[in-house]
N, C-alpha and C positions, 0 to 999 in steps of 0.2 A: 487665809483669805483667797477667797476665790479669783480668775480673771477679771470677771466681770465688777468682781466687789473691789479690787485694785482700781480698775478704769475708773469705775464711779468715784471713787475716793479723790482721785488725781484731778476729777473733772471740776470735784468739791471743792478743793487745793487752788485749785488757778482763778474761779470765782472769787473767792476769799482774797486772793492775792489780788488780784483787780483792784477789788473792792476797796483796799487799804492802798493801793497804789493810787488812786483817784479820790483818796480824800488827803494826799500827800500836797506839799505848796509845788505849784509849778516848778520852781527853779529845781529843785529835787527833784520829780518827775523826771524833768529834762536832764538832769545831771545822767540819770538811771537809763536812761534810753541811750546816752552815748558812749556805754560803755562796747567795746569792740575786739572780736578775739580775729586772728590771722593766724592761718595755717602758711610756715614758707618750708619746703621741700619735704612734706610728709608729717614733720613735728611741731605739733601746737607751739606757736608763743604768744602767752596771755600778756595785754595788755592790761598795764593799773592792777596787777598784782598776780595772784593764782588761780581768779577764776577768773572767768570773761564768761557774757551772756548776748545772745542776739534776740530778736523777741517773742521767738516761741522756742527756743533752746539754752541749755548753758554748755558751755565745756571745762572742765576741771578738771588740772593738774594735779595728782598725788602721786609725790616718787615716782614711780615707775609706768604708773597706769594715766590711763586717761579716760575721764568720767563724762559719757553723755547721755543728756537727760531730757526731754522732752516738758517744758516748765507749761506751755499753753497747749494741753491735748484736745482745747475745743475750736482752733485754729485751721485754719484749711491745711488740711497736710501738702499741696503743693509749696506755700510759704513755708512749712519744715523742710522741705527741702532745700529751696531758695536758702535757709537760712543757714543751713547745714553745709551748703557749696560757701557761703560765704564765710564761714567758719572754716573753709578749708579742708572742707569733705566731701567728697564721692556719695551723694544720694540719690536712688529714686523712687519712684512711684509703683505698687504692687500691688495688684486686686486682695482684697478680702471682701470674699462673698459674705453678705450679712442680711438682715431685713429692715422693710420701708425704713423704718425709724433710725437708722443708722447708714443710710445711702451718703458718699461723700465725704465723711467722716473719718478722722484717723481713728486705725483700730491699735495697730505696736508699732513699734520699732527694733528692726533686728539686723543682723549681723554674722557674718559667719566667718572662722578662720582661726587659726593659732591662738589659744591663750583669751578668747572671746567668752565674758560671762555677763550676764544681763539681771539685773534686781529688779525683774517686773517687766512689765509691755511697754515700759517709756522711758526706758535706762539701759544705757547699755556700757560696758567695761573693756577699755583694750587696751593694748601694752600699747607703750610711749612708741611714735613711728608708726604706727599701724600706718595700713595705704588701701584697706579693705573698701566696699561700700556696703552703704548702710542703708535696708529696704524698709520704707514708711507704708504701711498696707493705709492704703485707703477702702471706705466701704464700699462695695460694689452691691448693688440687686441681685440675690442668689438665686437660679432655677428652683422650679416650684418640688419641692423634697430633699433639695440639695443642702447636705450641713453648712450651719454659718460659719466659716472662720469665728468673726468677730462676733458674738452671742448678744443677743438685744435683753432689753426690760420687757420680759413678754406682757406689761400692760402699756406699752405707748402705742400710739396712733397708730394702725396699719399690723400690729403684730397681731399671735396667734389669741389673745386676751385682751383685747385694745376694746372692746367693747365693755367691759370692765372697770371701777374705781378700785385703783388699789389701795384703799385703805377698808378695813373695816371689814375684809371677806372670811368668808365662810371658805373649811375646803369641801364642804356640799357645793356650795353656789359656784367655783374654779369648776369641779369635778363634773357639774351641770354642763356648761357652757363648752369643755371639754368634749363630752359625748357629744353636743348636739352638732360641735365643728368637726368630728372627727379628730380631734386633736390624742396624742400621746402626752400624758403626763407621769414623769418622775418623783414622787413624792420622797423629801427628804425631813426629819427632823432636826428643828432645831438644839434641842436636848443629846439626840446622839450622834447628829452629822452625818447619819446614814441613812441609807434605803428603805424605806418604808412603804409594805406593800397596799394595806388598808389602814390608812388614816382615820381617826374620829371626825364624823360629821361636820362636828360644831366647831372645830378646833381652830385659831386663828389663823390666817395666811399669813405671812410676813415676809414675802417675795417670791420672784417668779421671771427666770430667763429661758427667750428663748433661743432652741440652739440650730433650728429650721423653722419650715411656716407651717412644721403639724406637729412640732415635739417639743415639752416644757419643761424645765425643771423646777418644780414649786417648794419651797420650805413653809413648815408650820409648825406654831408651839400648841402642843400638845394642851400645857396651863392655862391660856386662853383659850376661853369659850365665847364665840360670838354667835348671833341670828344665824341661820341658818337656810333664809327664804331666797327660792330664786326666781331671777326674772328673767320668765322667756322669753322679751321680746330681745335678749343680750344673744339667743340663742342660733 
């Protein structure tokens, strides 16, 4: 799984948890919001048991490590922070250049130092005592050719294919749109997960990140054949 296909999943994740958290009876809710972790002289102690959560974090105790996870990545990453000092951690705030659709946004969370391992861009792993601090990239507006850190959905608003529906494309109609912005596209298939230089016309899209404001990475299955007509005025 890709970067970007982790983000998206975790962003899934938190919706989903929301969602089920707000059809929850109040007294519950409220139960669930006062639960409280406190950091006293470098080592976690979990309150009400082994884990503790604040509201866009958890911290988990196992033996020897200590598990942090990032539970609401669609959160102002300044409140990651906020919640991560009150959890008894050292956080701040770190540019991640990215585009329009992801300006302000957290992009990972990371770490550095002894025995530091991370499961993904919103997790991070440290031995029990750790005293390290922990950097929350928020999205920043990248110069115009400047790689993104944080890699966008190159069909939301403001990216290099935002004039685009993404469902239902042709990689004629991408490849179109492409040429006519100047754009760089990466063709990968779905079938082999690799590099593909000349794609079939008709073949479906089935996603597309981008990793600056002239460079895309587009997948397509081959098995899918869609329309193929394109519109210039996308152009």
């Amino acid at each position: 799984m890709s970067y970007f296909e982790e983000y998206e999943a975790a962003l899934e994740e938190a919706a989903a948890r929301k969602s089920q958290l707000a059809r929850r009876p109040p007294v519950v809710a409220l139960a669930l919001l006062m639960v409280v972790v406190i950091g006293i002289a470098g080592v976690f102690a979990v309150v009400g048991g082994r884990t503790a959560a604040a509201s866009t974090v958890t911290v988990r105790v196992e033996d020897d490590r200590v598990i942090i996870r990032v539970v609401r990545p669609d959160a102002d990453p300044r409140q990651i922070v906020e919640d991560l000092e009150s959890a008894g951690l050292d956080a701040r705030i770190v540019a991640a250049p990215t585009g329009p659709s992801r300006v302000g946004q957290l992009s990972s969370v990371a770490a550095l130092g002894d025995g530091i391992t991370s499961a993904g861009p919103l997790e991070i792993q440290a031995p029990a005592g750790w005293s390290g601090i922990i950097d929350v990239a928020e999205g920043t507006l990248a110069k115009p050719g400047e790689q993104y850190v944080a890699p966008t959905n190159a069909f939301s608003p403001g990216e290099p294919l935002g004039c685009l529906s993404e469902f239902d494309l042709s990689v004629a109609e991408v490849a179109f749109v492409a040429r006519s912005n100047g754009l760089t596209v990466e063709w990968r298939s779905e079938e082999e997960d690799q590099v593909a230089g000349s794609p079939p016309s008709r073949s479906q899209v089935t996603g597309a990140i981008a990793t600056s404001d002239s460079t895309v990475i587009a997948r397509f299955d081959r098995n899918v054949a869609v329309g193929s007509v394109t519109d210039s005025t996308c152009g």
